[in-house]
N, C-alpha and C positions, 0 to 999 in steps of 0.2 A: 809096354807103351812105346819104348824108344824103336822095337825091332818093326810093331805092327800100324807104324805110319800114324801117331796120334801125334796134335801140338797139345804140349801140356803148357796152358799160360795162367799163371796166376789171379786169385779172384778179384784184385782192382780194375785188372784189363779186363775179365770178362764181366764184371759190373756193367762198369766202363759203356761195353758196345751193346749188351742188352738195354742198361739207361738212355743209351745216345742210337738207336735203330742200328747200327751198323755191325758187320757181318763178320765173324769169324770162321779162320778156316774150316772145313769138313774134317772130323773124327778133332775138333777139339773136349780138351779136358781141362776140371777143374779139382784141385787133387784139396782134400779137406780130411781134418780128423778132429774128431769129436769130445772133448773134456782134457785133452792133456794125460789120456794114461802111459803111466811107464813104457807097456809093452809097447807101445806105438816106436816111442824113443829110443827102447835096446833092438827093432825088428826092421821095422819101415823106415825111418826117419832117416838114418845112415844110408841107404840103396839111394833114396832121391838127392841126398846130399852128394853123394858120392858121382852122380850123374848130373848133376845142376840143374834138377826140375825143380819149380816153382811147388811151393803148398801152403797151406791158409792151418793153423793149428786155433782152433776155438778152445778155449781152456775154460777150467769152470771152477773158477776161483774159489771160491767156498772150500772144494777140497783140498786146492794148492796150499793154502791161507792154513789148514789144519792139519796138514802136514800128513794127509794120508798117503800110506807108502805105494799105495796103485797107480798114485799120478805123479807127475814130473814135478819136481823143484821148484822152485821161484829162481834157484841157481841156471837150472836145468835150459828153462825157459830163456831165461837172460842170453844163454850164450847159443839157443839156437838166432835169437832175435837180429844177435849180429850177422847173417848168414843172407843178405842180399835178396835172395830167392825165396825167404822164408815172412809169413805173414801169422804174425800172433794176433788174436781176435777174440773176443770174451764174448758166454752168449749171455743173454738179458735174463734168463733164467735160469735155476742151476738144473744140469742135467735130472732125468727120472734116477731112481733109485732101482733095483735088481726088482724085479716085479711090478713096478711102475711105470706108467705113459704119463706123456704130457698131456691135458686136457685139450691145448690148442695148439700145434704143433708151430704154427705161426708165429707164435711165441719166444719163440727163438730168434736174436735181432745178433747182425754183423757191427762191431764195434771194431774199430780198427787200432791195436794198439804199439804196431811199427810203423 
């Protein structure tokens, strides 16, 4: 992203200019991961950190709350939250299960909780 000329901006900005008709740069990005699992937090999460790109984490509380060991802490969570750049966000429904889809993909709603 950083070498092949992309702006990475965070998804209140690009809300923001899709809500309000206005334009973002060419080769923008909007960087999101999906339920809070671990591997995201020991693989990805550090490179964007480490680089100061913006990303949006939708967690899916259900699993956090029961302590499944796939997904990230409530610790976890907390101390990315302090990180400026970083957007914790819950979706309205808890993620499909391993062989399961959503019925209505729509379904899925941005709740903003930094």
């Amino acid at each position: 992203l950083i070498d092949g000329g992309y702006t990475v901006t965070g998804i209140a900005t690009a809300l923001n200019a899709f809500n309000h008709n206005k334009t973002l740069p060419d080769r923008t990005v909007v960087i999101t991961f999906n339920g809070g699992y671990r591997s995201a937090l020991d693989r990805a999460i550090p490179l964007l950190l480490r680089h100061d790109l913006p990303f949006t984490l939708f967690i899916d509380a259900e699993q956090v709350e029961a302590g499944n060991p796939q997904f990230m802490s409530w610790d976890d969570i907390r101390k990315l939250a302090r990180n400026p750049g970083v957007t914790i966000a819950l979706t309205a429904t808890p993620l499909p299960r391993s062989g399961e889809t959503l019925d209505d993909p729509t379904a899925v709603s941005y709740t903003h909780l930094t």
